[in-house]
Backbone as CSV, one residue per row, in Angstrom:
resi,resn,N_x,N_y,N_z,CA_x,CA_y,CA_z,C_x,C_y,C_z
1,UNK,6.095,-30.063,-12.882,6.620,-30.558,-11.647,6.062,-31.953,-11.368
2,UNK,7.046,-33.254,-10.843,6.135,-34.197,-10.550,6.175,-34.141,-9.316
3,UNK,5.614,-35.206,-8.607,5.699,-35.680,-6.718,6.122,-37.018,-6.843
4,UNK,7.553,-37.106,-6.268,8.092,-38.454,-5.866,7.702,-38.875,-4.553
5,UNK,7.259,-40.095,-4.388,7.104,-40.690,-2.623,8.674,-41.518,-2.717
6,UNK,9.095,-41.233,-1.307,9.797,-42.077,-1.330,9.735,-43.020,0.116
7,UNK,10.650,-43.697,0.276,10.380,-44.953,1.356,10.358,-44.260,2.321
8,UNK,11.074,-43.017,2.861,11.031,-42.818,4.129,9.177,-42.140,4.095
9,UNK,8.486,-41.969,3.484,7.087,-41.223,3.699,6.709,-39.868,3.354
10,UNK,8.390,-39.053,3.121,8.382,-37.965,2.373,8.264,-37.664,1.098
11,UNK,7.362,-36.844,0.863,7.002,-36.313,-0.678,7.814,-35.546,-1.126
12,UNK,8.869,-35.372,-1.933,9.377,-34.378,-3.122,9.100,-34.113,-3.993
13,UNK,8.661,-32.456,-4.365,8.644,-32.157,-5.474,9.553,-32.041,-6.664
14,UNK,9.638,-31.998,-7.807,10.683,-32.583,-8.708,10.163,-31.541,-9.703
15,UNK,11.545,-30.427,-10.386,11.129,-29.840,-11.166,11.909,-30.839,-12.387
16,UNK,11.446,-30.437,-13.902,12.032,-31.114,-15.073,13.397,-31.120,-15.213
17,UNK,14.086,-31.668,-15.895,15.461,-32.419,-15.783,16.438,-31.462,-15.094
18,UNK,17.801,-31.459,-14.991,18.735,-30.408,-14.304,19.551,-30.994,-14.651
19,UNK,21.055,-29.937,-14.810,22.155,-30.738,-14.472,22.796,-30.756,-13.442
20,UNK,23.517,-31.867,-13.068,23.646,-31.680,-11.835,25.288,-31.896,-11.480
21,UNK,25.914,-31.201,-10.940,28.004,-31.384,-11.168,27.951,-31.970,-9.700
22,UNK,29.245,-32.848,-9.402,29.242,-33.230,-8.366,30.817,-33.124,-8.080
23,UNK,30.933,-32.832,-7.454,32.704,-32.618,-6.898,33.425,-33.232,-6.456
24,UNK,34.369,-33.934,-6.127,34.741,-35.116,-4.729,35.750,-34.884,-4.794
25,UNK,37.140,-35.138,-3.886,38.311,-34.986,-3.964,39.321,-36.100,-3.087
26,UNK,40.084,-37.138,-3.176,40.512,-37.637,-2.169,41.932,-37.824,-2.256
27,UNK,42.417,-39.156,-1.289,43.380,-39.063,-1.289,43.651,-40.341,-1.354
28,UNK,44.745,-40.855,-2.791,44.545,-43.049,-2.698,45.967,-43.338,-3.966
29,UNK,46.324,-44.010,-3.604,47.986,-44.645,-4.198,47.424,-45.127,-5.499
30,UNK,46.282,-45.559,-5.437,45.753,-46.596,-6.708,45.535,-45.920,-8.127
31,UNK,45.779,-46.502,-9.030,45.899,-45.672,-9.893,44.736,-44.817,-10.657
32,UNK,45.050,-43.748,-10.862,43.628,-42.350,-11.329,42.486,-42.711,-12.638
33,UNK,43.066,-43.526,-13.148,42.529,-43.805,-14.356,41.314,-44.815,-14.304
34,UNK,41.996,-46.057,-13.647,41.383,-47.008,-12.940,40.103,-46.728,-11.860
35,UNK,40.393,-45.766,-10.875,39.415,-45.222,-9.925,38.714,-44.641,-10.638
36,UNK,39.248,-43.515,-11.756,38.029,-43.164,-12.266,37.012,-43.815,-13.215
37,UNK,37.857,-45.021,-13.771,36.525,-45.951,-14.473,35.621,-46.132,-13.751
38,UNK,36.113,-46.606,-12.095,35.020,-47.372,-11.384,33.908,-46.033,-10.817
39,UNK,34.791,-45.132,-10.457,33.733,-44.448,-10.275,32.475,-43.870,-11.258
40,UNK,32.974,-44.106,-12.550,31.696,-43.273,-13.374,31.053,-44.912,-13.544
41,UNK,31.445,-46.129,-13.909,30.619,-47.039,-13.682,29.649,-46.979,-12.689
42,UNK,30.151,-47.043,-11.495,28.834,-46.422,-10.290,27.939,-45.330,-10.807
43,UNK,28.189,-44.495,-10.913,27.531,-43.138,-11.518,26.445,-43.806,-12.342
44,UNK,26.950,-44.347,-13.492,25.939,-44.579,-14.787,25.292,-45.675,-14.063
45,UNK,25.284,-46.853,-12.944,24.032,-47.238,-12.362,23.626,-46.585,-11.959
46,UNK,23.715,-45.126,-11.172,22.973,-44.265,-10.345,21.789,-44.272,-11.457
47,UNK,22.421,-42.918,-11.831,21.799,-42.182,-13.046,21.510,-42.649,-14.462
48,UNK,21.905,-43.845,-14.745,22.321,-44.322,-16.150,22.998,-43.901,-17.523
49,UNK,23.777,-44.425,-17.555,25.082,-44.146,-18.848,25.103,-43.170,-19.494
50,UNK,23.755,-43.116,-20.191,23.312,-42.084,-20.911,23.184,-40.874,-20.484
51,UNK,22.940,-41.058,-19.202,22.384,-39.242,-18.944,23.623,-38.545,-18.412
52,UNK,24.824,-39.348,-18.837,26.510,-38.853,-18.131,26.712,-37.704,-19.183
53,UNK,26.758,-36.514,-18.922,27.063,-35.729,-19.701,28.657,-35.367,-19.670
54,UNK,29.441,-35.699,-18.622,30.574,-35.043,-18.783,31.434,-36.239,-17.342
55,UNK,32.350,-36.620,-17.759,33.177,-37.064,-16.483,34.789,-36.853,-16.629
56,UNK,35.527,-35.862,-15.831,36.423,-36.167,-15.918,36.929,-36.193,-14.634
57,UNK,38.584,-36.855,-14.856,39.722,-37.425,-13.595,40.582,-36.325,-14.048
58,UNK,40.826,-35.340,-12.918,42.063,-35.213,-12.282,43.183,-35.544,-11.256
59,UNK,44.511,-35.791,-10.927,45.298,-35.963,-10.019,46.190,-35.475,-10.112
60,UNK,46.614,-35.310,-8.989,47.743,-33.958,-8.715,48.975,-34.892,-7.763
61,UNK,50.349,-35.183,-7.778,51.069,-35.348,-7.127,51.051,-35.041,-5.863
62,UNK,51.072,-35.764,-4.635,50.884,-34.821,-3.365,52.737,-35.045,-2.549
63,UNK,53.017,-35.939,-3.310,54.676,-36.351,-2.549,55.549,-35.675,-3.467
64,UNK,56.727,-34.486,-2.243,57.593,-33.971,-2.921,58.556,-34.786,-3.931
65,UNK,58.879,-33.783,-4.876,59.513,-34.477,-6.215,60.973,-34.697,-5.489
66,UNK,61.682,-35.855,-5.680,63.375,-35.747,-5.325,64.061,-34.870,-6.048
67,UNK,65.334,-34.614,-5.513,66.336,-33.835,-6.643,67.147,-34.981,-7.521
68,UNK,67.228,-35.814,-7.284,68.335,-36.720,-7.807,67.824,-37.363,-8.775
69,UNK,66.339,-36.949,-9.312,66.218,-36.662,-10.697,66.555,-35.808,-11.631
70,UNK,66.772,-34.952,-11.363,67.403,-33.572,-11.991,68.950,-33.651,-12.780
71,UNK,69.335,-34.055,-13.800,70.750,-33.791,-14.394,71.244,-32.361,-14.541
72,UNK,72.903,-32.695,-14.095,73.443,-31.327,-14.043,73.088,-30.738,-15.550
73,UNK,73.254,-29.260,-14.895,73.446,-28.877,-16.406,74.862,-27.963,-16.711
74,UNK,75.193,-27.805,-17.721,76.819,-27.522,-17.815,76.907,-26.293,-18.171
């Protein structure tokens, strides 16, 4: 176990490494691929590059599909 100080004056104890999953979910026009570069870029300054064990992007359509895509069928 170590003891971190940190700025506010509180001591944490710290057990040896963990993994740690983080969840988020939102809602943005911009494209998924793109957001998710930037976001694991942030990440790997958090934590650094290396210790990224896993990142992935999902997105889900939230606007109903039209019909007047749909060809008849015969």
């Amino acid at each position: 176990m170590r003891v971190c100080h940190r700025p506010s004056g509180c001591i944490v104890l710290m057990a040896g490494r963990m993994l740690i999953r983080v969840e988020i979910a939102f809602v943005s026009q911009d494209d998924p691929e793109s957001l998710g570069d930037r976001i694991k870029e942030s990440v790997g300054m958090i934590v650094g590059r290396q210790a990224i064990e896993e990142f992935r992007v999902r997105s889900m359509p939230l606007d109903p599909k039209k019909k007047d895509h749909l060809r008849p069928v015969d």
